[in-house]
C-alpha positions as CSV (number, residue, x, y, z in Angstrom):
1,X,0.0,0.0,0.0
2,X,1.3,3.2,-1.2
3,X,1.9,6.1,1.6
4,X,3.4,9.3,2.5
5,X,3.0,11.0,5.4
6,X,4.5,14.6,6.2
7,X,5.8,15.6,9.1
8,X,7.6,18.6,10.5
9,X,5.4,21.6,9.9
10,X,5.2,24.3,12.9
11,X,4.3,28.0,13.8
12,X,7.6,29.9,13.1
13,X,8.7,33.6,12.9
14,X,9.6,35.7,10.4
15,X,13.2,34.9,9.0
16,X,13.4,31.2,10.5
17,X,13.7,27.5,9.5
18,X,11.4,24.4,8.9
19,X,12.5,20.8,7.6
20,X,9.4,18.9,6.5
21,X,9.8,15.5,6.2
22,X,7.9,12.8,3.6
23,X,8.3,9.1,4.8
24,X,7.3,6.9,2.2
25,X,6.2,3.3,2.3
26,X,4.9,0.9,-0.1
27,X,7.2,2.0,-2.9
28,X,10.8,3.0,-3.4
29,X,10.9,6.5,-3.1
30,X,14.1,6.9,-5.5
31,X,12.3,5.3,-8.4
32,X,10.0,8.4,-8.8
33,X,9.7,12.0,-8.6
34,X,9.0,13.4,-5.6
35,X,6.6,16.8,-5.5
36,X,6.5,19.1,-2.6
37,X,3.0,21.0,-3.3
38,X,1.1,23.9,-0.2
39,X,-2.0,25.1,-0.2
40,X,-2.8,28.7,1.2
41,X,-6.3,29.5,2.8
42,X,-9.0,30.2,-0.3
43,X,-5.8,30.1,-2.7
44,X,-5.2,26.9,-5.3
45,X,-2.8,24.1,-4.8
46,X,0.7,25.1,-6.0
47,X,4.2,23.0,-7.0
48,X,6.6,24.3,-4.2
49,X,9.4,22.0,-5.6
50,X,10.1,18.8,-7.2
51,X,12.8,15.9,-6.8
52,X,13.2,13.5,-10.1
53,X,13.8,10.2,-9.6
54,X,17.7,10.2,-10.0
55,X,17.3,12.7,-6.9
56,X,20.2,14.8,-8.7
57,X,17.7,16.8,-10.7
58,X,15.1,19.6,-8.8
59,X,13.2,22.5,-9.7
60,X,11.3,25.3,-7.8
61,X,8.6,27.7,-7.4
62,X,10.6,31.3,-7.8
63,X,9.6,32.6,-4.9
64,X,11.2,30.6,-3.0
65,X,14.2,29.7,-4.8
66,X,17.2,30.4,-2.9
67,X,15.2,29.3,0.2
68,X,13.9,26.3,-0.3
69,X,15.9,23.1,-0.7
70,X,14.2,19.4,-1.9
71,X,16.0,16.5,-0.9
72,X,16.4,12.8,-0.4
73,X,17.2,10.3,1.6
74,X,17.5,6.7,-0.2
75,X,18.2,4.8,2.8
76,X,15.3,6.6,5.1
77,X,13.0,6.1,2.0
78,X,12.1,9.8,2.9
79,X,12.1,13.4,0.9
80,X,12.8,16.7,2.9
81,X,12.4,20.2,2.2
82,X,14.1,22.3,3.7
83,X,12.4,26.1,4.3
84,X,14.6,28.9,5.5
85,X,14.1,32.5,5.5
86,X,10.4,32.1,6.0
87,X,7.7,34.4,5.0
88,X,4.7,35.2,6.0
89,X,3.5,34.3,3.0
90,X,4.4,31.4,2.8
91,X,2.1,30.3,5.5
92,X,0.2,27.1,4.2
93,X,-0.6,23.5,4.4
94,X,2.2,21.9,2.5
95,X,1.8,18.2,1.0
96,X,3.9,15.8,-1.2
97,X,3.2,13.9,-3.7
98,X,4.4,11.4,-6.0
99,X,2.8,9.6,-9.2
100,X,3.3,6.0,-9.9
101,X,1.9,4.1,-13.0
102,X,-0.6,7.3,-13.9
103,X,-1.6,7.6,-10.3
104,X,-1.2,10.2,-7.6
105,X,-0.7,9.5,-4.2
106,X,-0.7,12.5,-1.6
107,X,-0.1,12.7,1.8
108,X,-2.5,14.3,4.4
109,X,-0.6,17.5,4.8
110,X,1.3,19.4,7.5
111,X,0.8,22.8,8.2
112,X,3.0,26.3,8.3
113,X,2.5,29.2,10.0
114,X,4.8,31.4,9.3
115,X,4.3,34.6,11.6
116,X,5.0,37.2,14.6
């Protein structure tokens, strides 16, 4: 059975650091790409980052590149992403993601507050 589950997400201030964590289990994580998507309140679902399958390639929203860092841990069977320099606005529920055989698998979400 395919599953992720996030982990890590917090109230922080201004200027400071998150790691979210994505366990995965039912698949090998390094086989696929991993997506790191958030959700603001009454705003769409957007791609914060993603992690190919070779885990060498990644790519990221622009507002937070140069803040954000995807990673991956082969031997956890776990993603990461790394948040520093928060914003307020990027306050949201984030959630990752992967697609295996045409089908998406998300987990439940873990939320950011990012505020003073």
């Amino acid at each position: 059975q395919v599953q992720l589950v996030e982990s890590g997400g917090d109230w922080v201030q201004p200027g400071g650091s998150l790691r979210l964590s994505c366990a995965a289990s039912g698949f090998t994580l390094r086989n696929y790409a991993l997506n790191w998507y958030r959700q603001a309140p009454g705003k769409e679902r957007e791609l914060v980052a993603r992690i190919n399958n070779l885990g060498v390639g990644t790519s990221y929203l622009d507002s937070v590149k140069g803040r954000f860092i995807i990673s991956r841990d082969d031997a956890k069977n776990t993603a990461y992403l790394q948040m520093n320099s928060l914003k307020p606005e990027d306050t949201a529920v984030y959630y990752c993601q992967t697609i295996i055989r045409s089908a998406g698998y998300w987990g439940q979400g873990t939320q950011v507050t990012v505020s003073s």
